[in-house]
Residue, then its C-alpha position, 0 to 999 in steps of 0.5 A: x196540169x194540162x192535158x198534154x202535159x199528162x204522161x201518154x198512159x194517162x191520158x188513153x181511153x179505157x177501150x176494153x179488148x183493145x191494144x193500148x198502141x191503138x187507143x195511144x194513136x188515137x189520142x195522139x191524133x185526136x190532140x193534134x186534130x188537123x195539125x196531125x200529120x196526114x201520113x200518120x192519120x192515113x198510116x192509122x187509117x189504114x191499118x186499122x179500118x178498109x178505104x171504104x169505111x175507115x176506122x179514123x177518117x175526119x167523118x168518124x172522128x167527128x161523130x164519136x167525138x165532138x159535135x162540130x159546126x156545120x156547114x151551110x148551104x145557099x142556093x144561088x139558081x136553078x134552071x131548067x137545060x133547054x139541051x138536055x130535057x128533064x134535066x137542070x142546073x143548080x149552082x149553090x154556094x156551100x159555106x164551112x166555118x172554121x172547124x165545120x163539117x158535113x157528114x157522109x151523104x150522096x147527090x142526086x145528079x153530077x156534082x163539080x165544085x170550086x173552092x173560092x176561099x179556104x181549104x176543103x177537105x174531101x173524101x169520096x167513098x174509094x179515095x183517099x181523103x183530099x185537101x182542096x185549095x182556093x181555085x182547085x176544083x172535084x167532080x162527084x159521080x151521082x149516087x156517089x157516097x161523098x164519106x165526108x166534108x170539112x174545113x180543117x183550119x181552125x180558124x179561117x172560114x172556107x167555101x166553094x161553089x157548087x153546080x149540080x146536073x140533075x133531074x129537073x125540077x129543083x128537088x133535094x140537092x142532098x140524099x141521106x147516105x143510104x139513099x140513092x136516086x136510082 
């Protein structure tokens, strides 16, 4: 018998202390994955966690539940801006697998990226997680907590292009979440 064949009740974590409607949630969303309805993830996140840590972001779900793989970074330039000194231009193309992830982190400088192919989903620390598609583009404050990245298809690659501003000197383009440059 396969697991979605088994009764809903079966199929529920053992979660001491916890109602029995949240851990059926749970393992509705967590059998559907990306295929889940945004709404019913987002109705689940938000009533069970706040917008700055959510209980069921793509983030969560992915630490305590599988490890998944990663995303890969290869930088492409860094140059130093004539106009702004101190400062430099970095440009990166950052690559997903399918499935691949990025755990919480923040940039030391401004960030504006442009997906060139596939689908990467976002979400900044205060917003709502986002889709983005070949040729939209998302800009990230510095020190901004970027909560999570990841390819939601299971089967497509996806990458976007990255330019970063920071200070000169080509450093780390990534800070631990706990971590700010300032």
């Amino acid at each position: 018998m396969t697991p979605l064949a088994l009764p809903l009740r079966a199929r529920l974590p053992r979660l001491p202390g916890k109602p029995t409607m949240l851990a059926a949630m749970a393992v509705v969303s967590l059998t559907l994955g990306p295929a889940a309805p945004r709404s019913a993830i987002d109705w689940f996140s938000g009533m069970c966690g706040s917008r700055h840590d959510p209980l069921l972001s793509s983030a969560s779900l992915a630490a305590g539940v599988t490890s998944r793989p990663a995303s890969t970074v290869k930088v492409l330039s860094c140059e130093a801006l004539p106009d702004a000194p101190g400062k430099s231009v970095t440009t990166a193309i950052v690559e997903f697998p399918p499935l691949g992830f990025t755990p919480a982190h923040r940039h030391p400088g401004s960030v504006t990226a442009v997906v060139l192919e596939g689908t990467i989903r976002s979400q900044l620390a205060g917003g709502a997680p986002v889709d983005y598609v070949s040729g939209q583009t998302w800009f990230e404050p510095p020190d901004t907590l970027h909560l999570f990245a990841e390819n939601p298809d299971p089967t497509h690659p996806a990458r976007f292009l990255a330019t970063f501003i920071a200070d000169t000197g080509c450093g780390n383009l990534v800070l631990p979440p706990d971590q700010v440059s300032r």
